[in-house]
C-alpha positions as CSV (number, residue, x, y, z in Angstrom):
1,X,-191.6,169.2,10.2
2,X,-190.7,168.1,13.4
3,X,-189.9,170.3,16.7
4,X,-187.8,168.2,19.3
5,X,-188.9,169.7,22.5
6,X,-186.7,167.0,24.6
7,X,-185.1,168.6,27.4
8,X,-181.5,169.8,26.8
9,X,-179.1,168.2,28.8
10,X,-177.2,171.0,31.2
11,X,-173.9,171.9,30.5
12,X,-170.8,170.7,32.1
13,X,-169.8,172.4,35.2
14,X,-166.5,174.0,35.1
15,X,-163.2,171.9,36.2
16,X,-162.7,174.0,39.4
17,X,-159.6,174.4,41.4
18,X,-157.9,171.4,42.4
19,X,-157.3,169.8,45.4
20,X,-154.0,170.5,46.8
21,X,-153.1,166.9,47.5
22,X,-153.9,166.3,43.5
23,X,-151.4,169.1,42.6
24,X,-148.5,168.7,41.1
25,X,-145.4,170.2,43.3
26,X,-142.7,171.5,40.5
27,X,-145.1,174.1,39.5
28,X,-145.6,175.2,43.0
29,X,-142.4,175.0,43.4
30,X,-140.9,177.2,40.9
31,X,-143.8,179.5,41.3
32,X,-142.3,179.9,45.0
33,X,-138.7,180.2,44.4
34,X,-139.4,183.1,41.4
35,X,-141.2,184.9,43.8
36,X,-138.0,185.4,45.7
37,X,-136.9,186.7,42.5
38,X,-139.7,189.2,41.6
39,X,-139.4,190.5,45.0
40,X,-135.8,191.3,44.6
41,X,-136.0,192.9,41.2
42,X,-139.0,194.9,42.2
43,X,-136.9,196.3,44.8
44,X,-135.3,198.6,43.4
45,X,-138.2,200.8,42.4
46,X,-138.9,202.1,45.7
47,X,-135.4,203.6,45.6
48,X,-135.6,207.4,45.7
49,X,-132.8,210.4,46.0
50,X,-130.3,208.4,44.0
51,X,-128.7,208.8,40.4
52,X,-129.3,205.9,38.7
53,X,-128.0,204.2,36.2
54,X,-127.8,200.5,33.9
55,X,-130.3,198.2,35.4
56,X,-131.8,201.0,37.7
57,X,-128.9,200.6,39.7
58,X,-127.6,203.8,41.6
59,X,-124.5,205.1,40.1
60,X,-122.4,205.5,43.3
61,X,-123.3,202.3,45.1
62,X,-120.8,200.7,48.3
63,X,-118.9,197.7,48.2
64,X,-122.1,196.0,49.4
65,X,-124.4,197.4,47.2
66,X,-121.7,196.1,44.2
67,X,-121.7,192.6,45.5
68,X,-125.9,192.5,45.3
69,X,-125.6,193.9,42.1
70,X,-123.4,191.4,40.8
71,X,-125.5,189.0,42.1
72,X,-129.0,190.2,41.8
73,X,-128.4,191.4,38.2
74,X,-126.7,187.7,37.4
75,X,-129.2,185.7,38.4
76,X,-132.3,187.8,39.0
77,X,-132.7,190.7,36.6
78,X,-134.8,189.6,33.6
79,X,-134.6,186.2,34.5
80,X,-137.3,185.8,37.2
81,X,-139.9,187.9,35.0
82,X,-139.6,185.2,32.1
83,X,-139.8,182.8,34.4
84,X,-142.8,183.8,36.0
85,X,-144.5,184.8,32.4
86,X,-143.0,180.8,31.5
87,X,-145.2,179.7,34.1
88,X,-148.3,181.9,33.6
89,X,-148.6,180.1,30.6
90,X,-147.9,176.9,31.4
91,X,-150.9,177.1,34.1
92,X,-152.8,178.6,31.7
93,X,-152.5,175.6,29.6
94,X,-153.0,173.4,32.5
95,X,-156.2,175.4,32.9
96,X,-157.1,174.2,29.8
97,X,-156.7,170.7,29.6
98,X,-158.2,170.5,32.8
99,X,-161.5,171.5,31.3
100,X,-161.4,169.6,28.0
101,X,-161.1,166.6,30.1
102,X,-163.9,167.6,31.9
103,X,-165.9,167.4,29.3
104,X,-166.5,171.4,28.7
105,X,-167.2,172.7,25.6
106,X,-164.6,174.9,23.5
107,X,-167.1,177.8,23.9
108,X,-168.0,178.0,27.9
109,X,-164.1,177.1,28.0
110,X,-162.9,180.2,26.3
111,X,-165.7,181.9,28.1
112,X,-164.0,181.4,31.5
113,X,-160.8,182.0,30.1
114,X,-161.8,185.7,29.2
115,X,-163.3,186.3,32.1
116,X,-160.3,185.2,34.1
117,X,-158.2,187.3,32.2
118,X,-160.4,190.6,32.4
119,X,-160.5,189.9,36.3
120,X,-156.7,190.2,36.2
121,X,-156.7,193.5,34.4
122,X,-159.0,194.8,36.8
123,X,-156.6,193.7,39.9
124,X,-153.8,195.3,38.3
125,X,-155.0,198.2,37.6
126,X,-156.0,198.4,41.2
127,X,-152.7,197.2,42.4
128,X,-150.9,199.7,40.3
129,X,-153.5,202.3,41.5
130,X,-153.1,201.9,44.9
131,X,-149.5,200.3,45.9
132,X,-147.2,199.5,42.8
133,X,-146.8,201.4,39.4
134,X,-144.5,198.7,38.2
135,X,-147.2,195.5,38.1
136,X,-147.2,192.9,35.7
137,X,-151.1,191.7,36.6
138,X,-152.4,194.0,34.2
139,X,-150.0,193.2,31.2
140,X,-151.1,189.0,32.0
141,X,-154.6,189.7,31.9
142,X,-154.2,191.4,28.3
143,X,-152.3,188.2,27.5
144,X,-154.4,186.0,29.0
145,X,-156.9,187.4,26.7
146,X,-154.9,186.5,23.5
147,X,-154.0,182.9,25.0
148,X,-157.7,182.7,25.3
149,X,-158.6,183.5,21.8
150,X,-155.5,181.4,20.9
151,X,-155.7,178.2,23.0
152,X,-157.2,176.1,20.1
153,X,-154.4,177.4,18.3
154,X,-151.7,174.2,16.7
155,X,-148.1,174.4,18.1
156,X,-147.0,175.3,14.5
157,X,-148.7,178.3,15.0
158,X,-147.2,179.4,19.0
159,X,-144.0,178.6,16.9
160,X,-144.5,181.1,14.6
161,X,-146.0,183.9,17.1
162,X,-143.3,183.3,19.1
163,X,-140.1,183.6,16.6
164,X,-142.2,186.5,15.2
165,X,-142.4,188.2,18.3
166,X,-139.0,187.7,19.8
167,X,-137.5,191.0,17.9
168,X,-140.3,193.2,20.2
169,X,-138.8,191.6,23.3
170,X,-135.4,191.7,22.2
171,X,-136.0,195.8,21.5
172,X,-137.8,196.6,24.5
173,X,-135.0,195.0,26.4
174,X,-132.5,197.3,25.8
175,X,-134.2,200.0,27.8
176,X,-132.8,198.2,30.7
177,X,-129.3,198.9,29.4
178,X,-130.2,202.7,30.1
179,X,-129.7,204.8,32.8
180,X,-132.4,206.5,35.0
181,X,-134.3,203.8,35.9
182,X,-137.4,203.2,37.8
183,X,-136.0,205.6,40.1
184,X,-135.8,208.6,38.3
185,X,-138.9,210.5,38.3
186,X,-137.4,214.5,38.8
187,X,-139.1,215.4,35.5
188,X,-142.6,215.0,37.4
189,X,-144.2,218.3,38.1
190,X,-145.4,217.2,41.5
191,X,-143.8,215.6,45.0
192,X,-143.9,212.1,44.5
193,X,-142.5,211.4,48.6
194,X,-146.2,212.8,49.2
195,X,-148.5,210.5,49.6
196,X,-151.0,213.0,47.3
197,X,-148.1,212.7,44.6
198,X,-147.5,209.1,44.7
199,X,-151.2,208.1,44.0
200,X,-151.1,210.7,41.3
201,X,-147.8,209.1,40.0
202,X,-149.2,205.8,39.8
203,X,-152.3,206.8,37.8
204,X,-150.0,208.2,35.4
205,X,-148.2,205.0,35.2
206,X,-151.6,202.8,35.0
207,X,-152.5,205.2,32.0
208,X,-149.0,204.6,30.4
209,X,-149.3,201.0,30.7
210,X,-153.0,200.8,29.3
211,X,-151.4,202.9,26.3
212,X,-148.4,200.3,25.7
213,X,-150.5,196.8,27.0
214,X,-150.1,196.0,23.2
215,X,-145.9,196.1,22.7
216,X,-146.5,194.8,26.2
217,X,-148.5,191.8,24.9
218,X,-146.2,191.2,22.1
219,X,-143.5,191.4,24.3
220,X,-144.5,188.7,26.3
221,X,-145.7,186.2,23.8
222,X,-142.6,184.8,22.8
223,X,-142.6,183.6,26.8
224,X,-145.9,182.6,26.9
225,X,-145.6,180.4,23.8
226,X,-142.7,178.9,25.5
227,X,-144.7,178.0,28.5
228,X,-147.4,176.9,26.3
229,X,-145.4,174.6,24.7
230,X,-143.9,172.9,27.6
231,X,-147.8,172.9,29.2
232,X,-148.9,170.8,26.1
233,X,-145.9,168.1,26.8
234,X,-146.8,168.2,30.5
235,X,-143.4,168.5,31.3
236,X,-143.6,169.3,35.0
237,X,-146.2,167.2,35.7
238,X,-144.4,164.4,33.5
239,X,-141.1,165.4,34.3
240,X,-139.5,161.9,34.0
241,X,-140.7,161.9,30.8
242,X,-138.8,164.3,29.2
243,X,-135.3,164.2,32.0
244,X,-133.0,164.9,28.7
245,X,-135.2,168.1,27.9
246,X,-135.1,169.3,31.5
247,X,-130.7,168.0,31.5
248,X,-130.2,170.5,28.2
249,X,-132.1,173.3,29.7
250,X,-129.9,173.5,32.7
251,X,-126.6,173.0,31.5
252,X,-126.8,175.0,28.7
253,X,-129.2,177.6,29.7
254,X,-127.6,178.4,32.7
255,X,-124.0,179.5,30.6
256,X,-125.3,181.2,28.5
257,X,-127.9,183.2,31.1
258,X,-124.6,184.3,33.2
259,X,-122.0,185.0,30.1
260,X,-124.7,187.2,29.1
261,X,-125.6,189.3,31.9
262,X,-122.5,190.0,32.7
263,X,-121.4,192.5,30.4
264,X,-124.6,195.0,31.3
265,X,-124.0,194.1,35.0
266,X,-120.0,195.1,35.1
267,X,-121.1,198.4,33.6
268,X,-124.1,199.3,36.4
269,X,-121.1,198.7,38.9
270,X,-119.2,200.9,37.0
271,X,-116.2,198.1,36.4
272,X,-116.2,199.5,32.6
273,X,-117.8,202.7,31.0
274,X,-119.7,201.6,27.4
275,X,-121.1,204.2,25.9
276,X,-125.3,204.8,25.6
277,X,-125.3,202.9,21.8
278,X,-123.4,199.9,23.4
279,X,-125.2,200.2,26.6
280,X,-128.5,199.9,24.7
281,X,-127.2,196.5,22.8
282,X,-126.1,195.4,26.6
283,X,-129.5,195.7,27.7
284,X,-130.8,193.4,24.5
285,X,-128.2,190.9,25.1
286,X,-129.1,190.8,29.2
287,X,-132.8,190.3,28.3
288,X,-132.5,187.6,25.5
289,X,-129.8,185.5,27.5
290,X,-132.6,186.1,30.6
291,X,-134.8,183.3,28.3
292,X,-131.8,180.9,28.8
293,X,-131.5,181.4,32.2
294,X,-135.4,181.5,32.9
295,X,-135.6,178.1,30.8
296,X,-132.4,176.7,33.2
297,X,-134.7,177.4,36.2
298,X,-137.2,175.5,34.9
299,X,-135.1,172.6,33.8
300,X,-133.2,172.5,37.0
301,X,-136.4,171.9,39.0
302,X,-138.1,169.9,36.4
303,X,-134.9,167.6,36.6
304,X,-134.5,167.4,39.7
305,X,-138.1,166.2,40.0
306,X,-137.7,163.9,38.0
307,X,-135.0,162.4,39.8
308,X,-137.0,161.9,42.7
309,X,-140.0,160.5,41.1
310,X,-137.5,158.0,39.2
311,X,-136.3,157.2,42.9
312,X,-139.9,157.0,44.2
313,X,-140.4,154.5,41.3
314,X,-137.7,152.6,42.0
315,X,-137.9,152.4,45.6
316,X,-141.7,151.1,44.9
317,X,-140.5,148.5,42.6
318,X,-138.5,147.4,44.8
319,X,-140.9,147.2,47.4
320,X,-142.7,144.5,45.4
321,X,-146.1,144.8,42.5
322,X,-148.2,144.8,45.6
323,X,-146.8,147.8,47.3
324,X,-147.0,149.3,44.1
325,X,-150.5,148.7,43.4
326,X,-151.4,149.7,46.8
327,X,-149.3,152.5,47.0
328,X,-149.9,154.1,43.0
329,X,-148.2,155.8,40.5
330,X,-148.0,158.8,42.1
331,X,-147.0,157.9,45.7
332,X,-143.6,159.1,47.6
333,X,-143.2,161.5,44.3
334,X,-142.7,165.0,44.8
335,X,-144.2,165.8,41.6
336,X,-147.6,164.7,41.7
337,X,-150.6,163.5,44.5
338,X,-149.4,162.5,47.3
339,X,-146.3,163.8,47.3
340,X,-144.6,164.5,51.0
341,X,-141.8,167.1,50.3
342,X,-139.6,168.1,53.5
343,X,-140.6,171.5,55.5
344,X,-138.0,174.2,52.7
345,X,-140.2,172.2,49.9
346,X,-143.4,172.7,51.5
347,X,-143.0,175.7,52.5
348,X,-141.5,176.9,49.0
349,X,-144.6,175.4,47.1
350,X,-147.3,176.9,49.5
351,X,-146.1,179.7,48.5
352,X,-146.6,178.9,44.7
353,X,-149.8,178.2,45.9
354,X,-150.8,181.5,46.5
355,X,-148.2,182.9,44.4
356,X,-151.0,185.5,43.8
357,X,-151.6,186.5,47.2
358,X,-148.2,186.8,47.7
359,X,-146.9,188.9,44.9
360,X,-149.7,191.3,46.1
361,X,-148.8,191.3,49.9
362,X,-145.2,191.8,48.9
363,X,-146.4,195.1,47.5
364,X,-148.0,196.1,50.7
365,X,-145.0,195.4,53.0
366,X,-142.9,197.1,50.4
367,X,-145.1,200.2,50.7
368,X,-144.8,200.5,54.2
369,X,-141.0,200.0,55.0
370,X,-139.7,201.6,52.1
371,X,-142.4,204.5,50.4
372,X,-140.9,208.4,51.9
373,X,-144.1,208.6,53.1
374,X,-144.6,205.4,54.9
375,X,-141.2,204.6,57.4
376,X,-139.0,205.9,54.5
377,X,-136.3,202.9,54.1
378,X,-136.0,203.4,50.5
379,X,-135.2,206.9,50.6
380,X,-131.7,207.7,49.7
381,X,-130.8,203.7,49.9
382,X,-128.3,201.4,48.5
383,X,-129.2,197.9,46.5
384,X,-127.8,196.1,49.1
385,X,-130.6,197.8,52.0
386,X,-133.3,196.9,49.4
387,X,-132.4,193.6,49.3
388,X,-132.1,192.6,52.3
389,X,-135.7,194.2,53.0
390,X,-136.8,192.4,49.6
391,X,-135.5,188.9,51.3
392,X,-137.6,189.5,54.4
393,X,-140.7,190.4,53.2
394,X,-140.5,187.5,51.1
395,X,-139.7,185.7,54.0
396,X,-142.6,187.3,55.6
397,X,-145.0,186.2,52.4
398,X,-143.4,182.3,53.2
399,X,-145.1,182.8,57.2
400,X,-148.0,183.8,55.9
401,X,-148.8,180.9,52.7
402,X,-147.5,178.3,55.5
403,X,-149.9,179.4,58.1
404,X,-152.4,179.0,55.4
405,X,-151.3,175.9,54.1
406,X,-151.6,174.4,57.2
407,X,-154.8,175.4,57.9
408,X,-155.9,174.3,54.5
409,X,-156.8,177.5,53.4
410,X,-156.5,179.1,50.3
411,X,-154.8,182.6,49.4
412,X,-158.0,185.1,49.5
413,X,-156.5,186.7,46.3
414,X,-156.9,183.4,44.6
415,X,-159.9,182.8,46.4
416,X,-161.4,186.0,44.9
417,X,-160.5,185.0,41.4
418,X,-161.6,182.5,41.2
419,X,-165.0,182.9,42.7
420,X,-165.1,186.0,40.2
421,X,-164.0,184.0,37.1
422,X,-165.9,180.7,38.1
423,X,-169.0,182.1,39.7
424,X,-171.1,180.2,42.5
C-alpha cells in the first residue's frame, strides 16, 4: 500500500473581472439603455395621494400624464424588467464560461456562484431596507442561486423549466391589470410620509418578499432560461453569427410587444372601462407580450451590432490580409476588444458597466426628490412629473458611470461584489 505524499498542485485562481477593453459592448449596451427603462417604471412607486389604477397609474391623470402613459406603458412597463432579468442571465452564463475556460473546477465554480448570489440577497435586502421596497436584487440573488445549482444543467432541461414555468409568470402578471398599485398603501396602520413609517413600510415589504422569493423565482425562470440560452450561443458576443436570430426577434417581437400592451394601457388612461375579470386577463396579456418586446430589444441591438462588426470586417478586408492580421478579428467592432463606439455609445455602455451602481444610486436620488419626507416631488404627482424626474436622474447615473469610465474606475457597488464574492 502506497501513500502518495506528492504535493497537490494549487487550484486555479478564479477568472476575475475582465478588462474593459476585452468586453464586449452589446451587453453593456443594453444593460445601459434598460436602465432608462427600470428607472421609469420604478417611478411610479414614489407616487403618493393619488387613486390609482391599471398599471399603478393614477386614475385622473392630465393630458400629459396620458401621453407618458401611453408611452411608458407601451414600451416600458414589463418590458424593461424581462429585459434586464434576459440579461442577468446571459451574464450569468458568461460568468460561467469564463471560468471553465479558465480551467476552474465545476466545484470551486459553483462555489463562487453561490456566494455571488447570497451577496446579492444581502444588498437587496439592504436596499429594500433602507431606500426601495420595490428591488429586484433580492429576487436575482434567489435566482442566481438556482442558476448556480443548475448551470451544468443541458439546454433540454432550461427548455423544459422554462415552458413549465411560463404559467407562474403569466398569472402573476395579471396583478398589474389591477388597480391600486404600488401607490396605494391607506390600509397601513401607520404614516408612511414619515420617515419613522416609511422604514417601517419597507421592512414589511422586505418580509413579504422573503415570504414570496419562491413564486418570485419561478416567476423569473422562464426569463432567465431565455437568457441562458442565448448566453450558451454567444449571441451578443457572436452577434454576426446569428444576424437572422437577432432580424426575427425585432420584427416580430416588437408587433406583437405593442398590439399587446395596448389594450391594458388604453384602460389605465381611461379610453375604455373593462371590468376587474377582463382587467386581470389584460394584465396577463401585457406581461407575456413584454417577453416579445424584451426579446425585440435584444435583437435590435444584437443586430445592429452585428451590422457594424460585418462593416468592420469588411472595411478590414478591404484594407488588405496585412491590415487584417495587424489589426485582428476584433478591431473597429463595436462588439468586442477594441471597439471605439461614438460618445451616446460610450456613454450608454459605461453605464452597463456599472449597471449595478447605477440602479442603486437611482434609488437614492429617487428618495430625495420625490419621498414626502425628503423634498416631496412625488406627493400628489402626475406620471408625466415622475418621468421627467425618472429621465434626469438617469441622466444623472450616465454623469456619474462616465466620470468613472474615464478615469478607469470601476462602479464601487461592483467593486464590492466582487471583492465579496471573489475574495483577495
Amino acid at each position: 500500500m502506497s501513500t502518495d505524499l506528492s504535493p497537490k498542485p494549487p487550484p486555479v485562481a478564479y477568472s476575475g473581472p475582465v478588462a474593459a477593453s476585452e468586453r464586449f459592448v452589446a451587453p453593456d449596451l443594453l444593460r445601459g439603455v434598460a436602465l432608462l427603462g427600470i428607472a421609469l417604471a420604478n417611478s411610479v412607486y414614489y407616487i403618493v395621494g393619488r387613486t390609482m389604477g391599471p398599471l399603478a397609474r393614477p386614475v385622473d391623470g392630465s393630458t400629459g400624464d396620458h401621453v407618458a402613459d401611453v408611452l411608458v406603458g407601451t414600451f416600458v412597463d414589463n418590458r424593461a424588467f424581462p429585459l434586464f432579468t434576459l440579461l442577468f442571465a446571459y451574464g450569468f452564463t458568461v460568468l460561467i464560461r469564463r471560468q471553465a475556460e479558465r480551467g476552474v473546477d465545476r466545484g470551486r465554480a459553483r462555489s463562487l456562484l453561490l456566494r455571488r448570489s447570497l451577496w446579492l440577497i444581502v444588498f437587496g435586502a439592504l436596499h429594500i431596507v433602507l431606500l426601495f421596497e420595490g428591488d429586484i436584487l433580492l429576487s436575482y440573488g434567489a435566482l442566481g442561486l438556482v442558476l448556480a445549482a443548475m448551470f451544468a444543467a443541458s439546454d433540454k432541461v432550461f427548455r423544459v423549466v422554462g415552458w413549465s414555468t411560463l404559467v407562474v409568470f403569466v398569472v402573476m402578471a395579471g396583478v398589474d391589470g389591477l388597480g391600486g398599485g404600488a401607490g396605494d398603501t391607506s390600509w397601513l396602520p401607520f404614516d408612511q410620509r414619515t420617515v419613522l413609517g416609511d422604514l417601517l413600510w419597507r421592512v414589511i415589504a422586505l418580509a413579504g418578499l422573503v415570504f414570496t422569493a419562491p413564486f418570485t423565482v419561478a416567476m423569473l425562470l422562464p426569463l432567465a432560461a431565455i437568457g441562458t440560452l442565448l448566453g450558451r450561443r454567444r449571441v451578443l458576443e457572436q452577434p454576426e453569427q446569428h444576424v437572422v436570430l437577432l432580424r426575427r426577434l425585432t420584427l416580430v417581437g416588437f408587433p406583437i410587444s405593442i398590439v399587446g400592451a395596448l389594450p391594458l394601457v388604453l384602460a389605465a388612461i381611461g379610453a375604455w372601462q373593462p371590468g376587474e375579470g377582463l382587467l386581470y386577463l389584460l394584465g396577463m396579456l401585457h406581461g407575456t407580450t413584454g417577453i416579445a418586446g424584451a426579446l425585440a430589444f435584444f435583437g435590435l441591438v444584437g443586430w445592429w451590432a452585428a451590422r457594424r462588426a460585418e462593416r468592420a470586417s469588411s472595411g478590414a478586408g478591404a484594407a488588405g490580409p496585412a491590415a487584417g492580421r495587424a489589426a485582428g478579428p476584433a478591431a473597429g467592432s463595436v462588439v468586442g476588444p477594441g471597439a471605439q463606439p461614438g460618445f451616446v455609445l460610450s456613454a450608454l455602455v459605461a453605464v452597463g458597466r456599472r449597471s449595478l451602481t447605477c440602479y442603486l444610486l437611482q434609488s437614492v436620488l429617487f428618495v430625495v426628490l420625490l419621498k414626502p419626507w425628503a423634498l416631496g416631488l412625488g406627493v400628489e404627482a402626475g406620471t408625466l412629473r415622475v418621468a421627467l424626474v425618472a429621465v434626469g436622474v438617469w441622466l444623472a447615473t450616465v454623469v456619474v458611470a462616465v466620470v468613472l469610465e474615464r478615469t478607469s474606475t470601476p462602479g464601487p457597488a461592483e467593486r464590492l461584489l466582487r471583492r465579496l464574492s471573489y475574495g483577495r
